[in-house]
C-alpha positions in Angstrom: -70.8 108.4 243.9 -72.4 104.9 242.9 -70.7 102.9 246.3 -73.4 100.8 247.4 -74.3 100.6 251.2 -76.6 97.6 252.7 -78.2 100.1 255.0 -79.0 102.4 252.5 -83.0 102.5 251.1 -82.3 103.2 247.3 -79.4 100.5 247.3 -81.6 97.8 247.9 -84.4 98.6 245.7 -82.4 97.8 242.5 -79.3 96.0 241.3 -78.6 98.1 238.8 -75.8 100.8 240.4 -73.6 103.5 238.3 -73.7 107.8 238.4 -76.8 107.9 235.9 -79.3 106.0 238.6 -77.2 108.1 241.2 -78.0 111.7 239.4 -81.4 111.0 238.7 -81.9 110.2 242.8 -79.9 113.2 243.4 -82.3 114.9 240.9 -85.3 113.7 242.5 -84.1 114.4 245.6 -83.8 118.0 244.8 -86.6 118.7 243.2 -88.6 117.3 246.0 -87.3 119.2 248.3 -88.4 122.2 246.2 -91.8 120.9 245.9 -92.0 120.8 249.6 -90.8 124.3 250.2 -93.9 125.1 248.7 -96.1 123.7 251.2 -95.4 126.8 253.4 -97.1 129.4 256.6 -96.2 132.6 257.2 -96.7 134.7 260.1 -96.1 137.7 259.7 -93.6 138.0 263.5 -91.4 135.0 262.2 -88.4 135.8 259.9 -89.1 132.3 258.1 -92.3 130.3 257.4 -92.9 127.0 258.6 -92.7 124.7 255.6 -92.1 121.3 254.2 -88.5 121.6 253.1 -87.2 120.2 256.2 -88.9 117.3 255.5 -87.5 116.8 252.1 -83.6 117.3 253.7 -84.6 114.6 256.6 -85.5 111.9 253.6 -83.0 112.6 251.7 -79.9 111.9 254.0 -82.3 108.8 255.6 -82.8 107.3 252.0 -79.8 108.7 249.5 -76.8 108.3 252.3 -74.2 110.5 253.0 -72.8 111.9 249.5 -75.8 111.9 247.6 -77.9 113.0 250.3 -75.5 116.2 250.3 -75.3 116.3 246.8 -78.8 116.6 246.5 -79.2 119.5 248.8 -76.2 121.0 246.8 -78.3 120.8 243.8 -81.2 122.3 245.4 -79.5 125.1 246.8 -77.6 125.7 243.4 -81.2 125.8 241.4 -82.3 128.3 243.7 -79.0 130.0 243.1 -79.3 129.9 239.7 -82.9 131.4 239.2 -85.3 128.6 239.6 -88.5 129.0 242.1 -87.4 126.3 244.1 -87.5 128.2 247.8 -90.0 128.9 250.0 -93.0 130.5 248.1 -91.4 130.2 245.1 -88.2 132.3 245.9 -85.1 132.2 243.9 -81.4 134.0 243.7 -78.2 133.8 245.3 -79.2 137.0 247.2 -82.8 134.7 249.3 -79.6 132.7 250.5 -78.2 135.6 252.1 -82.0 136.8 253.8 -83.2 135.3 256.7 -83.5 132.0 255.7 -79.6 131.5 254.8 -78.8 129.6 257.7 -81.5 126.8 257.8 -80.8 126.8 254.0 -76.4 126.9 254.2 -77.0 123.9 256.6 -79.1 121.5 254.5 -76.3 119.6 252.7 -74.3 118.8 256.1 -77.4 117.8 257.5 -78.3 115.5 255.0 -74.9 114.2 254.8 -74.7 113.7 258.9 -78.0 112.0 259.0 -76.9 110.1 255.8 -73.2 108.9 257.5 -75.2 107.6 260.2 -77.5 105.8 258.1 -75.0 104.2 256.5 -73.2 102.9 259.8 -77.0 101.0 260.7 -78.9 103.8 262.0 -81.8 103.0 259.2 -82.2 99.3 261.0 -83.8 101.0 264.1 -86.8 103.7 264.8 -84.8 105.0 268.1 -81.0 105.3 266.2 -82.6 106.3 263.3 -84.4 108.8 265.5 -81.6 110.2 266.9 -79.7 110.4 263.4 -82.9 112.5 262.3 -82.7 114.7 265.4 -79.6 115.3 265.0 -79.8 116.8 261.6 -82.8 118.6 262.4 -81.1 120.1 265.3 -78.4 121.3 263.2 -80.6 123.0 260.9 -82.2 125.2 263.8 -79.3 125.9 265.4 -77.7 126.8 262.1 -80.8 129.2 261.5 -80.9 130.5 264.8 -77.6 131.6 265.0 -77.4 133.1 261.5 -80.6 135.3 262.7 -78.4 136.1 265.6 -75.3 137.0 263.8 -76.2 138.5 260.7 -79.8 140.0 261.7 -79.0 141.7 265.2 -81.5 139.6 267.1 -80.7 138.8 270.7 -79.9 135.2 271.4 -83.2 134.7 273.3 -84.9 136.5 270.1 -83.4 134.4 267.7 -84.4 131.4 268.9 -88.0 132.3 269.9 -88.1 133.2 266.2 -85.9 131.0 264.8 -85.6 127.5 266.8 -89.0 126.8 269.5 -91.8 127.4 266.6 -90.2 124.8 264.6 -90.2 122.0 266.9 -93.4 121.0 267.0 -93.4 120.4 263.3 -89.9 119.3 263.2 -90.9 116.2 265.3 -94.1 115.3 263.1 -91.4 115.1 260.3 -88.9 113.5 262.2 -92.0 110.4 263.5 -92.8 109.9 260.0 -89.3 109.4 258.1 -88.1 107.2 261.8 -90.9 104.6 261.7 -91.7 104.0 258.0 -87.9 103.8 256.8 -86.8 101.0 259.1 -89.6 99.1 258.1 -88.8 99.8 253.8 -85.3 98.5 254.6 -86.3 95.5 256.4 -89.1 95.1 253.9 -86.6 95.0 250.9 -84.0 92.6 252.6 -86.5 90.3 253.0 -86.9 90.1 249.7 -83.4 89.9 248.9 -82.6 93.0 247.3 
């Protein structure tokens, strides 16, 4: 996994590359994902609460890159898997992937690995691309959750996504401003200074 990318955040803030530094952001990665799916509202008409895990998937493809922005989703979704309280309000088991969340959760590896790729190609030297690589993964997270409400829940289309897709956006762009702005400046920031 240690292939070094100039466009990458966590490959210019040290020298030192190998699998150890890359497990421990993959690590990291994971477990702050879980930390943020504790930040969490629930209404009681929505099959999932608004929370902060989105947030942690966006970063992680923006600042770990394709593989290990995937294989940090992997992680999280396997510790959840496994038994650890790492989901939304502290949920675990292979079975909460199944529930009503399993589509917004199934798609957070492939959208940290899109929004990662695109990193990778230069989207991290620009708000707008970098924008649009953020969008792109959140998109795919709402569709994938909207049309797992529709096709394993019974909910009409226009239900699903009135459930499952338009409360989110609001939020989803908040998270997408603050990861677009403040990355492109932390890249420039730490060519500059030759890393």
């Amino acid at each position: 996994m240690a292939r070094s990318t100039p466009n990458v955040l966590i490959d210019r803030l040290t020298e030192e590359r190998g699998a150890s530094l890359d497990l421990l952001w993959v690590v990291g990665f994971s477990l702050l994902t879980a930390l943020l799916a504790q930040l969490e509202i629930r209404a009681p008409f929505m099959p999932a609460p608004w929370t902060g895990q989105t947030f942690g998937v966006l970063l992680s493809g923006a600042v770990l890159g394709s593989r290990r922005g995937f294989a940090s989703q992997m992680l999280y979704l396997a510790e959840g898997a496994a038994g650890l309280p790492v989901f939304a309000g502290g949920a675990f088991s292979f079975a909460y992937l199944l529930g009503p969340t399993g589509g917004y959760l199934w798609s957070f590896p492939i959208a940290a690995a899109l929004i990662g790729l695109m990193v990778e190609k230069g989207a991290s030297r620009a708000v707008w691309r970098l924008a649009s690589a953020l969008f792109l993964g959140d998109a795919l997270i709402l569709f994938a959750g909207t049309a797992w409400l529709r096709a394993f829940f019974g909910y009409s289309f226009l239900q699903a996504a009135l459930l499952g897709f338009y409360p989110f956006v609001v939020g989803d762009i908040v998270k997408i401003v603050l990861v677009g702005v403040s990355l492109p400046q932390l890249v420039k920031h730490y060519e500059r200074r030759g890393n």
